[in-house]
PASEBA-1860 file (N, C-alpha, C; in nm, 3 decimals):
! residues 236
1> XXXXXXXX> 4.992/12.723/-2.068/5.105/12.632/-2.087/5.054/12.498/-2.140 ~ 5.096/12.473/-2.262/5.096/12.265/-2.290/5.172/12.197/-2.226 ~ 5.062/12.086/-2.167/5.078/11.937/-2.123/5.160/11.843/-2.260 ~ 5.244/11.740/-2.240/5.219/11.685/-2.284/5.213/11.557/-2.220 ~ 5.118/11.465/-2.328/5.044/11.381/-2.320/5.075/11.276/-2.316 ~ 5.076/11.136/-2.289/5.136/11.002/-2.339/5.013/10.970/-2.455 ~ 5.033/10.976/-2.567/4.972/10.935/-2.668/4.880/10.803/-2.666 ~ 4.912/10.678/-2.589/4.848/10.559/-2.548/4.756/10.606/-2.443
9> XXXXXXXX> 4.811/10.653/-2.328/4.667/10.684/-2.199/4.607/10.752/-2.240 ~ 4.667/10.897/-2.387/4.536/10.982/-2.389/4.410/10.956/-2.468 ~ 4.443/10.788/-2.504/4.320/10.732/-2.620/4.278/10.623/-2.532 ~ 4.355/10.583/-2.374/4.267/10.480/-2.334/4.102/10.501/-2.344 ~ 4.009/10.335/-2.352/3.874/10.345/-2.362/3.844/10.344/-2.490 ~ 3.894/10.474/-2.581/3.873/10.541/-2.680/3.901/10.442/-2.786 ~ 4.029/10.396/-2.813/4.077/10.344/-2.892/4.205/10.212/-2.853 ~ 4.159/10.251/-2.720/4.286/10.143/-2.682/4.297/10.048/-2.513
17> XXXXXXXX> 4.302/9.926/-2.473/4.264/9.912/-2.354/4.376/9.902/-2.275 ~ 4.356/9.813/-2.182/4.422/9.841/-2.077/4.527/9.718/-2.084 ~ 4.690/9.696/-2.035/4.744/9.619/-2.102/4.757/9.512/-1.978 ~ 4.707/9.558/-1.882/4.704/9.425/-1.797/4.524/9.455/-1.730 ~ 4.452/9.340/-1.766/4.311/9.367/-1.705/4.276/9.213/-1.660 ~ 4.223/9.280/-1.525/4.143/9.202/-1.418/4.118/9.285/-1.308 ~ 4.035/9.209/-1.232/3.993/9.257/-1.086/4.032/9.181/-0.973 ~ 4.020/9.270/-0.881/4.099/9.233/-0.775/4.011/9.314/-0.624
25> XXXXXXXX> 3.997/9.197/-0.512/3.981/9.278/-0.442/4.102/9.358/-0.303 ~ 4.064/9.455/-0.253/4.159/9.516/-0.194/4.281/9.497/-0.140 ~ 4.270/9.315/-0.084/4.385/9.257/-0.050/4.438/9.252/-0.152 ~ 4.455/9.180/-0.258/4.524/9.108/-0.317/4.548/9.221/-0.416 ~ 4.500/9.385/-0.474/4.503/9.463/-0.605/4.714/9.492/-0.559 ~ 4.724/9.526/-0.435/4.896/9.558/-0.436/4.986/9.430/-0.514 ~ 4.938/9.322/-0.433/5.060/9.225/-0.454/5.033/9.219/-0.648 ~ 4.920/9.159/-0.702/4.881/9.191/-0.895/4.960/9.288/-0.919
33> XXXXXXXX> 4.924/9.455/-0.913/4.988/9.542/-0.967/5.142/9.506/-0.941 ~ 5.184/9.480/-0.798/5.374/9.485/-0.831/5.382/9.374/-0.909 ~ 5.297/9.244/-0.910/5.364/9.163/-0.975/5.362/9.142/-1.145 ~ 5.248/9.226/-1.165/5.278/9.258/-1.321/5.384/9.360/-1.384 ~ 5.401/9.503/-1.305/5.487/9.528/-1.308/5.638/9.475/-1.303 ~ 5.641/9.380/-1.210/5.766/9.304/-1.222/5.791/9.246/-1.321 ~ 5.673/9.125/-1.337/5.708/9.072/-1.404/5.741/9.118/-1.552 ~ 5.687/9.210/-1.594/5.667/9.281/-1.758/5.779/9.313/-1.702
41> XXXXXXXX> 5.847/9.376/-1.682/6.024/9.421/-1.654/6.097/9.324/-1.676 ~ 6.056/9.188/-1.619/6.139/9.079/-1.617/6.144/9.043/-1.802 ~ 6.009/9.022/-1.852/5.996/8.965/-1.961/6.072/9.071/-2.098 ~ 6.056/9.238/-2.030/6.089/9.292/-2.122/6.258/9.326/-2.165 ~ 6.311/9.261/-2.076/6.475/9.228/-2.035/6.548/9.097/-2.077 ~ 6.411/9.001/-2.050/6.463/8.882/-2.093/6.447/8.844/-2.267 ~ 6.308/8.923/-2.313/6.306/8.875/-2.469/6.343/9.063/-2.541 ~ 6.431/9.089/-2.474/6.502/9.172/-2.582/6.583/9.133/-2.697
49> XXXXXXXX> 6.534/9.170/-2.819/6.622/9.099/-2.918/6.538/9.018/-3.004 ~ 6.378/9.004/-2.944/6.324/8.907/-2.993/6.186/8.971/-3.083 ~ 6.186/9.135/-3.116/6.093/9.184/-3.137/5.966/9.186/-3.120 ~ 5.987/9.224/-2.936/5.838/9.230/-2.876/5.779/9.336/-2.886 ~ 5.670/9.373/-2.932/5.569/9.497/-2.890/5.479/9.497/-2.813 ~ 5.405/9.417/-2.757/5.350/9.453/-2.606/5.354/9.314/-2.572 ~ 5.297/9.325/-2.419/5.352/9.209/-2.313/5.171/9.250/-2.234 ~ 5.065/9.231/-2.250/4.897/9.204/-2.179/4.950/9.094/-2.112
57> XXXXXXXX> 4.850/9.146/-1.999/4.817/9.010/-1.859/4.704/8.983/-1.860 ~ 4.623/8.904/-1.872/4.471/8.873/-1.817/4.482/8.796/-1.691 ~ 4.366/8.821/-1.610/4.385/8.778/-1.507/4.253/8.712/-1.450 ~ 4.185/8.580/-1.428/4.060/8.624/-1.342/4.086/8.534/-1.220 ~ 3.954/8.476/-1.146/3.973/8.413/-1.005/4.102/8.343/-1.006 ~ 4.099/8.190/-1.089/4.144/8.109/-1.140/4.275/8.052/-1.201 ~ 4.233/8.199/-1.326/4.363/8.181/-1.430/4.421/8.267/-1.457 ~ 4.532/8.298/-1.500/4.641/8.393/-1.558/4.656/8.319/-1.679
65> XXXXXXXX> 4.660/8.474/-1.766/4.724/8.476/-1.917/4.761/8.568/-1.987 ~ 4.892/8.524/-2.016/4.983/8.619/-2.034/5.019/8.632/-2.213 ~ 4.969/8.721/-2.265/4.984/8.757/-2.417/5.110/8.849/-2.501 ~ 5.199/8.776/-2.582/5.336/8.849/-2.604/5.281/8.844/-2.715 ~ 5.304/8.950/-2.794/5.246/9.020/-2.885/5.413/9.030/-2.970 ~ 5.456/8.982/-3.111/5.578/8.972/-3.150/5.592/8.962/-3.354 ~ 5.635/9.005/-3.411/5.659/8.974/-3.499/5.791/8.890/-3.565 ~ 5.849/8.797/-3.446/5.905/8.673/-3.495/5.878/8.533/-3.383
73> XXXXXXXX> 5.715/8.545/-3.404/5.717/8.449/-3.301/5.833/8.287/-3.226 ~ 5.878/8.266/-3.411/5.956/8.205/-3.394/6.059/8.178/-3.302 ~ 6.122/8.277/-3.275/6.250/8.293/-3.174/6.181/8.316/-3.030 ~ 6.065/8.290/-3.010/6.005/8.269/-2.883/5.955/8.151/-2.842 ~ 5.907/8.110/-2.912/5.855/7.983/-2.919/5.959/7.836/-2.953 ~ 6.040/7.854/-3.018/6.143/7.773/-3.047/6.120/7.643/-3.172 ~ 6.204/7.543/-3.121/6.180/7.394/-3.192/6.020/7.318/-3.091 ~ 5.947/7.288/-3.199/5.828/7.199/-3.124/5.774/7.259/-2.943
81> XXXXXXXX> 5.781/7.425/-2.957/5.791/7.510/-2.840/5.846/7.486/-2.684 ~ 5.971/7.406/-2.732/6.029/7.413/-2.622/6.097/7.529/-2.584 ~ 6.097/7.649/-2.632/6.157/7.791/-2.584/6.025/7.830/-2.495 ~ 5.906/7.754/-2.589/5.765/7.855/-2.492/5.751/7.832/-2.345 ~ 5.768/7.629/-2.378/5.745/7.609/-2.206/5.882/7.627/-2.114 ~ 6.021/7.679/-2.146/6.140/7.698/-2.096/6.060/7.842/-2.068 ~ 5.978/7.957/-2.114/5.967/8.053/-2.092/5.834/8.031/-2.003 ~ 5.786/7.966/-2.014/5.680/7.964/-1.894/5.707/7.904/-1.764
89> XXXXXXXX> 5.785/7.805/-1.736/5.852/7.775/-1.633/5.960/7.897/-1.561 ~ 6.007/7.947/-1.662/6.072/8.099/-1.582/5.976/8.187/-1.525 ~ 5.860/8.205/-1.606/5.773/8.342/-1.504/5.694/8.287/-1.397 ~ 5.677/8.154/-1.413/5.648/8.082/-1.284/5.711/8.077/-1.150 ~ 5.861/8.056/-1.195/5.999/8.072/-1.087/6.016/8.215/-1.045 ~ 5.968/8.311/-1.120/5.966/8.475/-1.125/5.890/8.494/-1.012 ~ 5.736/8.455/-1.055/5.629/8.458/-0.925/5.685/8.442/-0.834 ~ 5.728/8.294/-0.787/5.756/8.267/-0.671/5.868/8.332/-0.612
97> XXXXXXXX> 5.975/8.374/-0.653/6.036/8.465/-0.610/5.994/8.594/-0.520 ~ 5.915/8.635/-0.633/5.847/8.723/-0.549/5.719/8.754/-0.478 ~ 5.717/8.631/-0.480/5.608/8.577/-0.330/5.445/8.623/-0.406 ~ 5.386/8.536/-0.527/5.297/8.591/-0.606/5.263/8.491/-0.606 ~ 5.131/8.436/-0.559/5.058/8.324/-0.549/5.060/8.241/-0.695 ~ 5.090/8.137/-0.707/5.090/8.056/-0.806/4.951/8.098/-0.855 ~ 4.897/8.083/-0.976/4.739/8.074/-1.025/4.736/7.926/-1.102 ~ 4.615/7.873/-1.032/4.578/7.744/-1.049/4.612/7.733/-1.211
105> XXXXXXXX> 4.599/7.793/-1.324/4.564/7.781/-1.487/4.664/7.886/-1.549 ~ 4.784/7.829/-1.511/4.868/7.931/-1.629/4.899/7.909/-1.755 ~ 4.839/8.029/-1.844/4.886/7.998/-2.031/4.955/8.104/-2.056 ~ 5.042/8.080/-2.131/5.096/8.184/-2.217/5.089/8.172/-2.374 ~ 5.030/8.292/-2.456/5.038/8.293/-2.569/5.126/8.395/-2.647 ~ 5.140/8.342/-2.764/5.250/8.445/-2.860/5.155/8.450/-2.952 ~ 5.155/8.551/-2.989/5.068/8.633/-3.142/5.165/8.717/-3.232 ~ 5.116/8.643/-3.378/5.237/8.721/-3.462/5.165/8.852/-3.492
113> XXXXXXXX> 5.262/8.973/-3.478/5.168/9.077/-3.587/5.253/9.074/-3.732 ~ 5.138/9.096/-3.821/5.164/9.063/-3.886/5.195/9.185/-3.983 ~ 5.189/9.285/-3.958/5.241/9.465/-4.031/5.365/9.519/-3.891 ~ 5.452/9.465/-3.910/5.550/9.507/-3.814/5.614/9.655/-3.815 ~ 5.635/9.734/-3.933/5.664/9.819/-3.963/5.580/9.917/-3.938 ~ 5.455/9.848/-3.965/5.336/10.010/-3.858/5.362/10.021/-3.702 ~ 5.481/9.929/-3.623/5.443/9.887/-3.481/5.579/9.968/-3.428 ~ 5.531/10.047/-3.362/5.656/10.201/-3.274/5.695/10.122/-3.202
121> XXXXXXXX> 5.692/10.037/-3.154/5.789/9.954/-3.082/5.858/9.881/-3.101 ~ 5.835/9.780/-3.201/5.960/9.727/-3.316/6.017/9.797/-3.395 ~ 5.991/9.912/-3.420/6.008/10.023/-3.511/6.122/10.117/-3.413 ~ 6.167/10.136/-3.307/6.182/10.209/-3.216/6.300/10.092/-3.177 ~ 6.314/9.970/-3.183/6.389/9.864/-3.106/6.501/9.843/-3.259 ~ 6.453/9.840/-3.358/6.533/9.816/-3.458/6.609/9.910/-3.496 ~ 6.525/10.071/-3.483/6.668/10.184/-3.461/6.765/10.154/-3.340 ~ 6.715/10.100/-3.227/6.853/10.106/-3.139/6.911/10.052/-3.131
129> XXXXXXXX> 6.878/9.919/-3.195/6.959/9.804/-3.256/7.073/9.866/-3.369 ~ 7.036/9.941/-3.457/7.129/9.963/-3.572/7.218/10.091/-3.520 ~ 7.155/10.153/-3.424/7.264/10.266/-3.311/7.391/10.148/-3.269 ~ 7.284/10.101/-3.195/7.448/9.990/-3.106/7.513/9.893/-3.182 ~ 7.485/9.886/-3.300/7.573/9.814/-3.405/7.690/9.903/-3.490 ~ 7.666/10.025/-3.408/7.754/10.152/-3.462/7.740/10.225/-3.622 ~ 7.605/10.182/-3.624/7.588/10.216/-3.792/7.553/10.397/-3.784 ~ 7.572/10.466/-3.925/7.549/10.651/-3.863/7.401/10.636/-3.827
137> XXXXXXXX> 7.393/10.704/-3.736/7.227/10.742/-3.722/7.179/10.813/-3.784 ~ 7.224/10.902/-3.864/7.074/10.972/-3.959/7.075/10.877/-4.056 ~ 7.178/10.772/-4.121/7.150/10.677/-4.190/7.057/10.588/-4.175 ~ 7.062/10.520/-4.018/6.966/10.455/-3.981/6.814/10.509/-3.958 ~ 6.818/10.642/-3.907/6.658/10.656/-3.924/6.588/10.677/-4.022 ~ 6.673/10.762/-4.135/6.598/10.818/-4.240/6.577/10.635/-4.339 ~ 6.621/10.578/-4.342/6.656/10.460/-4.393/6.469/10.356/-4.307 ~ 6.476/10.374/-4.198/6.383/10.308/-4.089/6.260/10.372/-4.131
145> XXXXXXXX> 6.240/10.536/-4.136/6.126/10.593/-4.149/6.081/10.589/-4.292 ~ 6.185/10.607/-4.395/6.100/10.523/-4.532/6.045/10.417/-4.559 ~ 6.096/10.333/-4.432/6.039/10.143/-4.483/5.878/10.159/-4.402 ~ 5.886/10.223/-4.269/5.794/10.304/-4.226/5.636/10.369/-4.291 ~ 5.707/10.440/-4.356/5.586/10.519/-4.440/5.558/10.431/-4.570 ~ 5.603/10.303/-4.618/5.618/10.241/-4.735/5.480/10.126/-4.639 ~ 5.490/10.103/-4.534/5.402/10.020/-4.457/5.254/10.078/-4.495 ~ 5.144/9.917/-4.453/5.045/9.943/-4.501/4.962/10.022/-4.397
153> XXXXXXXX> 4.871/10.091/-4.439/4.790/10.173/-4.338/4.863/10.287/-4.297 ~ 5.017/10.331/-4.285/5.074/10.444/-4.200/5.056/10.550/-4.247 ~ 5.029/10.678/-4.195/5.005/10.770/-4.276/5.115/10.900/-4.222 ~ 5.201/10.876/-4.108/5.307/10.941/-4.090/5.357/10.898/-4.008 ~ 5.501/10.965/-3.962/5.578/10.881/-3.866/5.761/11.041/-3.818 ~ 5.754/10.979/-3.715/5.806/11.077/-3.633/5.960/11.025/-3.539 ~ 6.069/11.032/-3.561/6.151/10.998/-3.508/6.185/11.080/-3.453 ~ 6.227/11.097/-3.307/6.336/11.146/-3.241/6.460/11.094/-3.140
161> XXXXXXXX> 6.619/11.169/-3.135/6.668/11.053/-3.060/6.786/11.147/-2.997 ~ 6.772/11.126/-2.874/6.877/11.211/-2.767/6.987/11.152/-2.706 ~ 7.118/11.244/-2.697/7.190/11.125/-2.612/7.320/11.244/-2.754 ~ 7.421/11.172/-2.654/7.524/11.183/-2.703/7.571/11.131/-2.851 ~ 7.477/11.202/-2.974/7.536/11.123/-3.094/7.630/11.146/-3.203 ~ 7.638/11.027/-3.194/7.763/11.012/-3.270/7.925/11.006/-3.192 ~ 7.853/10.978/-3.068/7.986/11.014/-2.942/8.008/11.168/-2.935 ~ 7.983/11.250/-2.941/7.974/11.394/-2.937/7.976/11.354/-2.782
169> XXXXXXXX> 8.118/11.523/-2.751/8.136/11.532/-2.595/7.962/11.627/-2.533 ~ 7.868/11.677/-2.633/7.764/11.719/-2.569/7.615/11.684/-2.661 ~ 7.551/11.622/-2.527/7.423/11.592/-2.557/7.325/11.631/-2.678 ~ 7.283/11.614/-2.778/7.183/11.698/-2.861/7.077/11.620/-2.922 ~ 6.985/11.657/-2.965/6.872/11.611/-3.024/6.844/11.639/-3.189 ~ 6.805/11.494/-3.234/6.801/11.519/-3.390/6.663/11.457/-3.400 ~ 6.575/11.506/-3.516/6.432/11.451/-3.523/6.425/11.445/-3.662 ~ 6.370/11.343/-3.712/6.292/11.302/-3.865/6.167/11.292/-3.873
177> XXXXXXXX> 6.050/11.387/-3.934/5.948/11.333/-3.946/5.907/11.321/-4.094 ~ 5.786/11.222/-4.116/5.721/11.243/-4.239/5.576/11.233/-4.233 ~ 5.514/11.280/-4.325/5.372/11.306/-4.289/5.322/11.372/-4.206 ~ 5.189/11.341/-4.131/5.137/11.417/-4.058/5.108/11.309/-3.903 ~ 5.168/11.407/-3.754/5.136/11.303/-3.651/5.045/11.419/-3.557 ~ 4.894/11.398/-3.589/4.787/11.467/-3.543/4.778/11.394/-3.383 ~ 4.819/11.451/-3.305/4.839/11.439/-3.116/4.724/11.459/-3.069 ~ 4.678/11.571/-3.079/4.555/11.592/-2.994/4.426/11.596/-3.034
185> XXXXXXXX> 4.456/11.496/-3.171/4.296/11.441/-3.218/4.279/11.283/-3.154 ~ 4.145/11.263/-3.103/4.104/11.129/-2.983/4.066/11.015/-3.121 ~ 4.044/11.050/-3.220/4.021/10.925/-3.301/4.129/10.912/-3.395 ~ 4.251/10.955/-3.389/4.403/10.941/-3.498/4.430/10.781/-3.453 ~ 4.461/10.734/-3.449/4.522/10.586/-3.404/4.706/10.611/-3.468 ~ 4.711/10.623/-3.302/4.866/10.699/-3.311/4.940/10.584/-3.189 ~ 5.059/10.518/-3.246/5.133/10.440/-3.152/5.261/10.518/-3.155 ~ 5.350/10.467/-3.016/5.377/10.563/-2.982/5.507/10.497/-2.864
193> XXXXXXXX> 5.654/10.457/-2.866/5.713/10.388/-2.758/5.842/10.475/-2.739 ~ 5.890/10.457/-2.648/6.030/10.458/-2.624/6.113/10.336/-2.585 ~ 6.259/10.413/-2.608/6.311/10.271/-2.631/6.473/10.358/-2.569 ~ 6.586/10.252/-2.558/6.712/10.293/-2.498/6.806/10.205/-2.571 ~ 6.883/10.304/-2.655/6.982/10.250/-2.699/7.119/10.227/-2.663 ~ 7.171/10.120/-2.607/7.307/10.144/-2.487/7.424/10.150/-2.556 ~ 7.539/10.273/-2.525/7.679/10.247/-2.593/7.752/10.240/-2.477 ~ 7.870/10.281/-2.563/7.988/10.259/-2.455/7.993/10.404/-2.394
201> XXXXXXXX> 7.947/10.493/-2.452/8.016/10.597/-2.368/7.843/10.677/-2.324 ~ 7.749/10.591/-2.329/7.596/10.658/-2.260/7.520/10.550/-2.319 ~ 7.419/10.643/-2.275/7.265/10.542/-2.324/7.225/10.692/-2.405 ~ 7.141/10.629/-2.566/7.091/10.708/-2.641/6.941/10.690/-2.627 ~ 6.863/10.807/-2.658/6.690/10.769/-2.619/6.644/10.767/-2.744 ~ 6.546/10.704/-2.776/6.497/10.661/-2.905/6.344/10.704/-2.855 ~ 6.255/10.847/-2.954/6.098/10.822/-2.919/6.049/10.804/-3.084 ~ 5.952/10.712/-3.127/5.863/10.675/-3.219/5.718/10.717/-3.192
209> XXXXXXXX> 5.711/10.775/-3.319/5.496/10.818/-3.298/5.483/10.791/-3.499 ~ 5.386/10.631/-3.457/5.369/10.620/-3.550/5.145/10.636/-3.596 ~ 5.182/10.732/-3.724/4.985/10.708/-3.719/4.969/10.649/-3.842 ~ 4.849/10.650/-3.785/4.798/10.494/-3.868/4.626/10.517/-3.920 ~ 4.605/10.642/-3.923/4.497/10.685/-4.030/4.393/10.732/-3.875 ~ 4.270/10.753/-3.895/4.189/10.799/-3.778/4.102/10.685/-3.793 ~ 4.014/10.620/-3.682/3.938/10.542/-3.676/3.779/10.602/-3.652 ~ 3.694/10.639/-3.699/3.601/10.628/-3.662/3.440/10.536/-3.582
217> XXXXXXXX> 3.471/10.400/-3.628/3.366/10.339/-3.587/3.412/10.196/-3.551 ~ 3.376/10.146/-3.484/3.453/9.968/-3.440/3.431/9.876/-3.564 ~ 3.570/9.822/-3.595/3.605/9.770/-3.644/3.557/9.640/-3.656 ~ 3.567/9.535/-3.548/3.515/9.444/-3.525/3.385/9.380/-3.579 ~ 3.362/9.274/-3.693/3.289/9.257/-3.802/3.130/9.241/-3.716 ~ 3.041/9.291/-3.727/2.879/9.288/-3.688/2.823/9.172/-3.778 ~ 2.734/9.113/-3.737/2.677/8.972/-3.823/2.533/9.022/-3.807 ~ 2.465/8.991/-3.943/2.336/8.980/-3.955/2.278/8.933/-4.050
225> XXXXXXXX> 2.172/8.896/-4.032/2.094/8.755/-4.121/1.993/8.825/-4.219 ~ 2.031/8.815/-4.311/1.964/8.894/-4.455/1.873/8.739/-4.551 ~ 1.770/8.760/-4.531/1.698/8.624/-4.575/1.721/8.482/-4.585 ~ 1.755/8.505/-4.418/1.800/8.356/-4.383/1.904/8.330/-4.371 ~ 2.011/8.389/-4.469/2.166/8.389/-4.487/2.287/8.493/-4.350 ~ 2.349/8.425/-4.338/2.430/8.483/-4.215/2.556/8.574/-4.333 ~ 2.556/8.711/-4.294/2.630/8.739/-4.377/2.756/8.804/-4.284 ~ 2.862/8.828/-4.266/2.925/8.932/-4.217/2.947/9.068/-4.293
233> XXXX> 2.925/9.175/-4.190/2.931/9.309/-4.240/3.036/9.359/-4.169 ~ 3.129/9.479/-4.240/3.312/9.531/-4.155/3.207/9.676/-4.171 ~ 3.241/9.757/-4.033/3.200/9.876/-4.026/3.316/9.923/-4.037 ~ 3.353/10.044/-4.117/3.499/10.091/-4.189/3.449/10.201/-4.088
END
């Protein structure tokens, strides 16, 4: 019989880390875990609308920092970032609510990405956006998965979406794919979200698997000094 897999845990290490990291000792690992959990619930409720794709915690003795990962930073950050610190004073009030020790050094940062269309989670939020705006849905996906595969680096992409559509009195499932979405290869660099599209008469499920070519070797530029000269080298 096949498992299936969550496409993100089955490349943790591999290709992908962990979205809230720190240590903790035994006392304190319960109250961290609920309170990141919370809080990412909180944040992912409150900046809906604002095209978030992930929400990282760092954590150490000291400090907390919290990384929103977005392709309109703008609408997070605001005029002269008074949306940022209106949004950091809320997850502060969040903590305390739920009884989560203040941390001496709180930052929050926003990072634009900057290929939004390779990202299954903005990719996945903008179909359910154009669902609950009542637009047809095979219009909207087939329409979503060309701008999709037109993105740089993607090399296929996979829609599926359940739920009552089109208001149909019974449930069914419709899927679009293009290209190729290789699952149970460990070096594909395959993203991968769900998402919930709300109507009036249900909630529709939205899943995205977007790939993005295979990675072989770390990316991250290596430096070395070739007669004196500091050069940077990209391992492809």
């Amino acid at each position: 019989m096949s498992k299936i897999v969550h496409p993100y845990a089955h490349r943790l290490i591999i290709l992908r880390d962990w979205k809230s990291r720190w240590f903790a000792d035994p006392k304190k690992y319960v109250s961290y875990l609920k309170g990141d959990v919370l809080i990412r619930q909180f944040l992912e409720k409150k900046l809906r609308g604002m095209y978030v794709s992930t929400i990282e915690i760092e954590r150490s003795r000291k400090a907390t920092r919290f990384i929103i990962k977005t392709s309109r930073p703008g609408l997070i950050i605001g005029r002269s970032g008074e949306g940022a610190t209106k949004l950091k004073e809320e997850i502060l009030k969040k903590m305390d609510k739920l009884k989560i020790p203040r941390p001496e050094d709180f930052k929050l940062e926003v990072m634009e990405i900057s290929n939004p269309e390779a990202d299954a989670a903005i990719v996945a939020y903008m179909i359910a956006e154009g669902l609950e705006k009542r637009m047809p849905y095979r219009r909207v996906i087939k329409t979503i998965i060309e701008k999709v595969m037109q993105a740089r680096g993607v090399e296929g992409a996979r829609v599926v979406l359940s739920g009552r559509l089109g208001g149909a009195d019974i449930a069914r499932t419709e899927e679009l794919k293009r290209g190729s979405i290789p699952l149970q290869t460990f070096r594909a660099d395959i993203d991968f979200k769900r998402e919930r599209a709300t109507m009036s008469y249900g909630v529709i499920g939205v899943k995205v698997w977007i790939y993005r070519g295979k990675i072989f070797a770390d990316k991250k530029p290596a430096r070395s000094e070739v007669a004196g000269d500091k050069k940077e080298v990209k391992l492809d």
